[in-house]
DSSP file (Angstrom, degrees, kcal/mol; ACC not computed):
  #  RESIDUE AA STRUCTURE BP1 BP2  ACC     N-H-->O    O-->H-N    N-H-->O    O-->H-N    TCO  KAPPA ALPHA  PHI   PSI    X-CA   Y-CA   Z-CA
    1    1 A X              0   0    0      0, 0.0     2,-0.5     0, 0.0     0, 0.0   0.000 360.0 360.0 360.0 147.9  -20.3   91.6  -45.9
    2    2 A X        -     0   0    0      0, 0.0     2,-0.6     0, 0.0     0, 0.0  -0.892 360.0-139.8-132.4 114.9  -17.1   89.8  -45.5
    3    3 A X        -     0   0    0     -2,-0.5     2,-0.3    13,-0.0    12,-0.0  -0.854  14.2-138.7-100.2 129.6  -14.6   90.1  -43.1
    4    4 A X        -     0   0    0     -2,-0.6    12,-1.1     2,-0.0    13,-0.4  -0.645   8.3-158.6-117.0 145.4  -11.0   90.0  -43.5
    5    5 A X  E     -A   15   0A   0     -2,-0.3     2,-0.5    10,-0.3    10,-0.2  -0.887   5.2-159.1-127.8 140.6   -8.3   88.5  -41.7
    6    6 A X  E     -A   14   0A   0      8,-1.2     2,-1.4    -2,-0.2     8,-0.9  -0.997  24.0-129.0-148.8  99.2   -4.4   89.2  -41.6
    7    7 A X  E     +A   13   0A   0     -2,-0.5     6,-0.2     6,-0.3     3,-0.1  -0.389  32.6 175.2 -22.8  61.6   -1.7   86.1  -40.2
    8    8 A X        -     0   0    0     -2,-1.4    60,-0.6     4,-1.2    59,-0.5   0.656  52.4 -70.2 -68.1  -4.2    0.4   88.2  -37.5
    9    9 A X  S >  S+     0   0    0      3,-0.4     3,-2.0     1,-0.3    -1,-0.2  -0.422 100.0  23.5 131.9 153.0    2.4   85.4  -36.3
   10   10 A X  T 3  S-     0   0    0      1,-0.2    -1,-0.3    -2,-0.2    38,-0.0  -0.127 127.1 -43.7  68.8-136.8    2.1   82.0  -34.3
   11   11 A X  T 3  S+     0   0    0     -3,-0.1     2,-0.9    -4,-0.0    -1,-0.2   0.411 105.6 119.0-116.8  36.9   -1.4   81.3  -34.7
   12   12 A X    <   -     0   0    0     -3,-2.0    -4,-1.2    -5,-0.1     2,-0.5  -0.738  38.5-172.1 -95.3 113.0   -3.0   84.8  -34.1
   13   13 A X  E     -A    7   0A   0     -2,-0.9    -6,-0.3    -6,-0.2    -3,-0.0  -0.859   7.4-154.3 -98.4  89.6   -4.9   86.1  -36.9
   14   14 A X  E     -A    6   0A   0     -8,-0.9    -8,-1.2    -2,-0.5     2,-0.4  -0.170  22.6-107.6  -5.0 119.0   -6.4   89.7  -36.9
   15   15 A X  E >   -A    5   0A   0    -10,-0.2     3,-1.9     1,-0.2     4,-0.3  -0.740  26.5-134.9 -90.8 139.5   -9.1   91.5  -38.5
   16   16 A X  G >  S+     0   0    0    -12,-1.1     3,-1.7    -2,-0.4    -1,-0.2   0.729 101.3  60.2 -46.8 -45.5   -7.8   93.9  -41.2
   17   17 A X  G 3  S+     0   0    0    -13,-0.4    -1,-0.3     1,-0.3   -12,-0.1   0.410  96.2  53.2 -80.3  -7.3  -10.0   96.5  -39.9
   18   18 A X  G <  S+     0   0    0     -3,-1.9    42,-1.2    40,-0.0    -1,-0.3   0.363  82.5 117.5-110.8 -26.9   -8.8   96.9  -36.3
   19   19 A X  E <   +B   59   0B   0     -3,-1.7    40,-0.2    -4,-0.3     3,-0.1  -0.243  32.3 170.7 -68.9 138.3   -5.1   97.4  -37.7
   20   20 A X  E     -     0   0B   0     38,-3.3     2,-0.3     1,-0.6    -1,-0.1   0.672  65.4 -27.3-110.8 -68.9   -3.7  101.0  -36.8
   21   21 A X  E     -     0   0B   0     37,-0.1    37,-4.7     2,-0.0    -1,-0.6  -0.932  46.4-139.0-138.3 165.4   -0.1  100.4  -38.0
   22   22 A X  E     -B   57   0B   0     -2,-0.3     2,-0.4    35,-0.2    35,-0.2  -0.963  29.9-157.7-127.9 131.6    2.4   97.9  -38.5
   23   23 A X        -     0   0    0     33,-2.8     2,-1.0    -2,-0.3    33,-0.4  -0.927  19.9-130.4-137.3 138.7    5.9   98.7  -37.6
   24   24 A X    >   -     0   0    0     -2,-0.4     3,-3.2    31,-0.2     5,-0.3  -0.424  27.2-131.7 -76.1  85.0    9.5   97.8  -38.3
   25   25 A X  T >> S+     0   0    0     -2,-1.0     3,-2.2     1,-0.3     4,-1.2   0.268 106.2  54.8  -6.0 -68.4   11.5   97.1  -35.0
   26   26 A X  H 3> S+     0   0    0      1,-0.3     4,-0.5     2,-0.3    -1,-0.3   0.621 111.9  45.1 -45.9 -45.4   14.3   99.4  -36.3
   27   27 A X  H X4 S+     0   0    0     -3,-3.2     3,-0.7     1,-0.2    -1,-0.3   0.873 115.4  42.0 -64.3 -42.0   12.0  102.0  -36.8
   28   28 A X  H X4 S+     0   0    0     -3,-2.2     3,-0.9     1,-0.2    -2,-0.3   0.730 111.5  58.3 -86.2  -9.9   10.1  101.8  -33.7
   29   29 A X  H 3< S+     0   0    0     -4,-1.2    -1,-0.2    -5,-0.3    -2,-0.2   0.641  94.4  73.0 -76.4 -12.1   13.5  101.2  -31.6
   30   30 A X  T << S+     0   0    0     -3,-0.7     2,-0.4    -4,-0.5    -1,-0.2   0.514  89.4  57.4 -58.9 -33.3   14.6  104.3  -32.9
   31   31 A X    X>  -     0   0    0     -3,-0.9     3,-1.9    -4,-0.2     4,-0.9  -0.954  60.8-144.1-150.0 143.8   12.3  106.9  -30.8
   32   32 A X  H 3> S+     0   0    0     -2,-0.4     4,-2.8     1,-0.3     5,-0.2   0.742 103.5  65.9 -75.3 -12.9   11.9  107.6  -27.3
   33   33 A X  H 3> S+     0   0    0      1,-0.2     4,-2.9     2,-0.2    -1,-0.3   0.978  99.0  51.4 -44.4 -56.4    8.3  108.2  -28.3
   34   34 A X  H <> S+     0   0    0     -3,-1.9     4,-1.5     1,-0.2    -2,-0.2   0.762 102.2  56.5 -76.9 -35.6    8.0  104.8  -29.2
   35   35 A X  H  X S+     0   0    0     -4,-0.9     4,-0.7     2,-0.2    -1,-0.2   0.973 103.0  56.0 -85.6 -63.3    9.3  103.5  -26.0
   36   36 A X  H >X S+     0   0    0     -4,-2.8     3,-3.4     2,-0.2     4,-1.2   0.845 105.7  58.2 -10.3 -86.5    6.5  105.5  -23.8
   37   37 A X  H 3X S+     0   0    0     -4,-2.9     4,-2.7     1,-0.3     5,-0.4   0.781 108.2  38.6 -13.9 -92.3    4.1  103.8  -25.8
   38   38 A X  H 3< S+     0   0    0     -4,-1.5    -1,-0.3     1,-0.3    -2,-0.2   0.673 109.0  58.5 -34.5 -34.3    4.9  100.8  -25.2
   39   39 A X  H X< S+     0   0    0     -3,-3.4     3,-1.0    -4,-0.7    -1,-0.3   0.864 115.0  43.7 -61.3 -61.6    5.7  101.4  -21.5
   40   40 A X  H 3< S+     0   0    0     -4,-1.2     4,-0.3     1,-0.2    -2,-0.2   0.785 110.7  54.3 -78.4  -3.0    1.8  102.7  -21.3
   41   41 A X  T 3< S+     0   0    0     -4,-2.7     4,-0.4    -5,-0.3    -1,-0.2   0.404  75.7 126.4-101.9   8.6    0.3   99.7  -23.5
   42   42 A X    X   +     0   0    0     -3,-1.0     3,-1.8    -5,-0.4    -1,-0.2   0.781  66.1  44.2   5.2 -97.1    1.9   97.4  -21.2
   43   43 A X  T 3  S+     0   0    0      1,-0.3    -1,-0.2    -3,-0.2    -2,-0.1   0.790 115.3  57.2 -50.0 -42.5   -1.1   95.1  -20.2
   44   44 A X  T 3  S+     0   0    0     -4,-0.3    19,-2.2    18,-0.1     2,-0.4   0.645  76.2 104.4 -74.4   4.2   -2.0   95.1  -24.0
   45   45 A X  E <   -c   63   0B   0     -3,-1.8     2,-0.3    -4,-0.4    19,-0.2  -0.710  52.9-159.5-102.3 136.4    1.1   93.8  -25.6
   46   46 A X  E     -c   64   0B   0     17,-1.7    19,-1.7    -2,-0.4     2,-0.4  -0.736  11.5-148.1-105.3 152.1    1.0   90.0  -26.9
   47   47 A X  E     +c   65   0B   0     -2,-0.3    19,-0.1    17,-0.2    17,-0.1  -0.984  34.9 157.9-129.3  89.8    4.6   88.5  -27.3
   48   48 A X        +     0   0    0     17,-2.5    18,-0.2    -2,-0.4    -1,-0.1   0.824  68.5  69.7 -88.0 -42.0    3.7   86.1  -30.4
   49   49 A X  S    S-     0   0    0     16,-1.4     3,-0.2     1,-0.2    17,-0.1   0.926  94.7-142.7 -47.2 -44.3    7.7   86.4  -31.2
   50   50 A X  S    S-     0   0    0      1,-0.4     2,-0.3    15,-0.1    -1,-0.2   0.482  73.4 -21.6 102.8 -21.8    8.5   84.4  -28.3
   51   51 A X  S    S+     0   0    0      1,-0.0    -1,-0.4     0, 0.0     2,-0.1  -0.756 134.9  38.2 170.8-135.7   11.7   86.7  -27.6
   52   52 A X  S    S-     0   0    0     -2,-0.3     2,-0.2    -3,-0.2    -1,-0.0  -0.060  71.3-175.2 -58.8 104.5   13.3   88.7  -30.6
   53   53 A X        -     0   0    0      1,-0.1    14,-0.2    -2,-0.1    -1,-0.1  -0.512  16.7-150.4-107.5 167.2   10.1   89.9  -32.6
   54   54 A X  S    S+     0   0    0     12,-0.8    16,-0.4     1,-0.3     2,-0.2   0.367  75.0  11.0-127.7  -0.1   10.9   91.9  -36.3
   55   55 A X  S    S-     0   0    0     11,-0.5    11,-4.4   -31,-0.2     2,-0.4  -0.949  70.1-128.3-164.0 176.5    7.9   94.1  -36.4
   56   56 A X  E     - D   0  65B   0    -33,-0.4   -33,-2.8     9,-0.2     2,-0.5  -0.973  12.3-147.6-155.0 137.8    5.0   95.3  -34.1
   57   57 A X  E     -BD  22  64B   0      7,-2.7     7,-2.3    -2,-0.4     2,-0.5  -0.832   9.4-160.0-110.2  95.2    1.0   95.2  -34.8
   58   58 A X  E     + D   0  63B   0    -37,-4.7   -38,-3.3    -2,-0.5     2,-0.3  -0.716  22.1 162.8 -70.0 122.3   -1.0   97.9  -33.3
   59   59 A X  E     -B   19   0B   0      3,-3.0   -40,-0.2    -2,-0.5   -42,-0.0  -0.771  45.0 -93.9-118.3 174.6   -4.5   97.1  -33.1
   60   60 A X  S    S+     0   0    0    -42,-1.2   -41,-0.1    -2,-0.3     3,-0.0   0.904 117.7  21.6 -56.7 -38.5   -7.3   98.5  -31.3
   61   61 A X  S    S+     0   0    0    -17,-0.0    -1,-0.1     1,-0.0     2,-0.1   0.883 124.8  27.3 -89.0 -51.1   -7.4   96.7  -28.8
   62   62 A X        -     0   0    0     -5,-0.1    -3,-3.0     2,-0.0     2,-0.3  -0.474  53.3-134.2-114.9-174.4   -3.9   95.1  -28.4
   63   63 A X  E     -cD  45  58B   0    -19,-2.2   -17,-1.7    -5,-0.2     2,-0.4  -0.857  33.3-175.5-130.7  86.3   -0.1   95.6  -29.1
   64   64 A X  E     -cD  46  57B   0     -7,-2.3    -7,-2.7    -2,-0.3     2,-0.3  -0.847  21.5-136.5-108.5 159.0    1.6   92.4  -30.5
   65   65 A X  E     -cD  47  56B   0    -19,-1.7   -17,-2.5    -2,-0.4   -16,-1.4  -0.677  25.1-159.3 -75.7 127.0    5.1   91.5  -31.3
   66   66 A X        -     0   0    0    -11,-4.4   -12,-0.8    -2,-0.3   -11,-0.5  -0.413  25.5-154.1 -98.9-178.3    5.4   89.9  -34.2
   67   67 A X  S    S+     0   0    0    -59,-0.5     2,-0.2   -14,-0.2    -1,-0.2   0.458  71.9 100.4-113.7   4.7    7.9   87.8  -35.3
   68   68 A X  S    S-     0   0    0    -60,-0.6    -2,-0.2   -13,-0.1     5,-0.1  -0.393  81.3-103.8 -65.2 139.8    7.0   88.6  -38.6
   69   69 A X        -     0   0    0     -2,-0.2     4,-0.3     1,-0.2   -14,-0.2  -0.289  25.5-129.0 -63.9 166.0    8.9   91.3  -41.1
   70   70 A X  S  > S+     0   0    0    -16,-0.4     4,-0.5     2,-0.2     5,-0.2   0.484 106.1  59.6 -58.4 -29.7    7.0   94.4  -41.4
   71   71 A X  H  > S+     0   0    0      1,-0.2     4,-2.4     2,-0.2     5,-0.2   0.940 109.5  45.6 -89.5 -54.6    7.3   94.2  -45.5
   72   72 A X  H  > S+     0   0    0      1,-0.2     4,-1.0     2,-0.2    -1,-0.2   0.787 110.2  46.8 -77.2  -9.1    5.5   90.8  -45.4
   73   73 A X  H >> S+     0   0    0     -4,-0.3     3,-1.3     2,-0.2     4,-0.6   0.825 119.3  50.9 -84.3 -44.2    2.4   91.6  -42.9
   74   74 A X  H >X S+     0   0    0     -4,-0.5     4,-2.7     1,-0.3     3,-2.0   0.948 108.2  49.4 -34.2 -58.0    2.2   94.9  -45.3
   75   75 A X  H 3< S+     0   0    0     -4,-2.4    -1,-0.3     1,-0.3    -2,-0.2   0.823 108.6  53.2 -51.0 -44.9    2.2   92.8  -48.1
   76   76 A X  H << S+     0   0    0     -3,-1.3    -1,-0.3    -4,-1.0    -2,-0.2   0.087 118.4  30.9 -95.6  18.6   -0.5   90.7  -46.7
   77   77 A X  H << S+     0   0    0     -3,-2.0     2,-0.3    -4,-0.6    12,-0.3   0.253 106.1  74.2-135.4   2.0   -3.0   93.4  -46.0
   78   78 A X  S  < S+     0   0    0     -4,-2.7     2,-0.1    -5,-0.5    -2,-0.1  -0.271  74.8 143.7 -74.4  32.8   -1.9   95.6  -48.8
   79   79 A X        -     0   0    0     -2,-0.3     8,-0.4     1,-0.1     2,-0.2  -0.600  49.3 -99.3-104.6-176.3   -3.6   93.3  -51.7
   80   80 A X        -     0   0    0      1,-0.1     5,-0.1     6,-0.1    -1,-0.1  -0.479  42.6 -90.1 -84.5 136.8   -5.3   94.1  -54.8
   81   81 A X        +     0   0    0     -2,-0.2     2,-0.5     1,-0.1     5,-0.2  -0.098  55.1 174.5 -50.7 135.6   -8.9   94.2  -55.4
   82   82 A X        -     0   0    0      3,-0.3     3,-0.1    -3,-0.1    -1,-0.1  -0.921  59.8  -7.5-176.4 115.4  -10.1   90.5  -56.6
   83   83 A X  S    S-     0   0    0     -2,-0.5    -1,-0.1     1,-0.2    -2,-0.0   0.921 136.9 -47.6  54.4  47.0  -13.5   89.0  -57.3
   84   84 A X  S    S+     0   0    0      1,-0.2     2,-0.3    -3,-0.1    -1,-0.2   0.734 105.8 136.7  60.0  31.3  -14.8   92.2  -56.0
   85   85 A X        -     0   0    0     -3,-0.1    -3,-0.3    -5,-0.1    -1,-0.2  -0.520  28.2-173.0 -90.7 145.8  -12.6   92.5  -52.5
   86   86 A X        -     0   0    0     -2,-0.3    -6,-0.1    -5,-0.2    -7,-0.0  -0.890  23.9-123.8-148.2 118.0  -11.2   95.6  -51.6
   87   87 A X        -     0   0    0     -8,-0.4    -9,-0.1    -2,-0.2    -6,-0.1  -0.408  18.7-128.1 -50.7 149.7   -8.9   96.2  -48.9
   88   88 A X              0   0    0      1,-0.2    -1,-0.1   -72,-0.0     0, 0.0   0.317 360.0 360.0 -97.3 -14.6  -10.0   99.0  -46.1
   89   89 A X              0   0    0    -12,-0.3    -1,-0.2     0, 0.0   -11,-0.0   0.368 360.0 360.0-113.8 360.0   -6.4  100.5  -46.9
């Protein structure tokens, strides 16, 4: 079995399987929902952005800021089955 890995930014790499969503500041600045969250996941959120992050990667365990867009981490756990890979998604 093979385990698969997803770039979130800096040099923190993820396992694909752990991912709950990936989200697109705008969207997630949007809703007061969103702002709880974040408020209780405190102690779990990683700051890979450094300051002004462009998306944010829920995992199981943690919450990080990426500074990476939302369409390219997508993009790079979205792919297409090859040499008998499949994505979880």
């Amino acid at each position: 079995m093979y385990v698969l890995y997803i770039h979130v930014g800096e040099d923190m790499m993820v396992q694909i399987s752990e991912l709950i969503a990936i989200i697109d500041k705008k969207s997630f600045q949007n809703s007061e929902l969103n702002h709880n969250y974040l408020q209780l996941a405190k102690k779990a959120i990683i700051d890979l952005a450094k300051g002004d992050f462009k998306s944010i990667v829920v995992t199981e365990h943690h919450v990080y800021l990426s500074p990476l867009s939302s369409n390219t981490l997508n993009k790079r756990s979205n792919f297409k089955k090859t040499k008998g890979f499949t994505t979880p998604f």
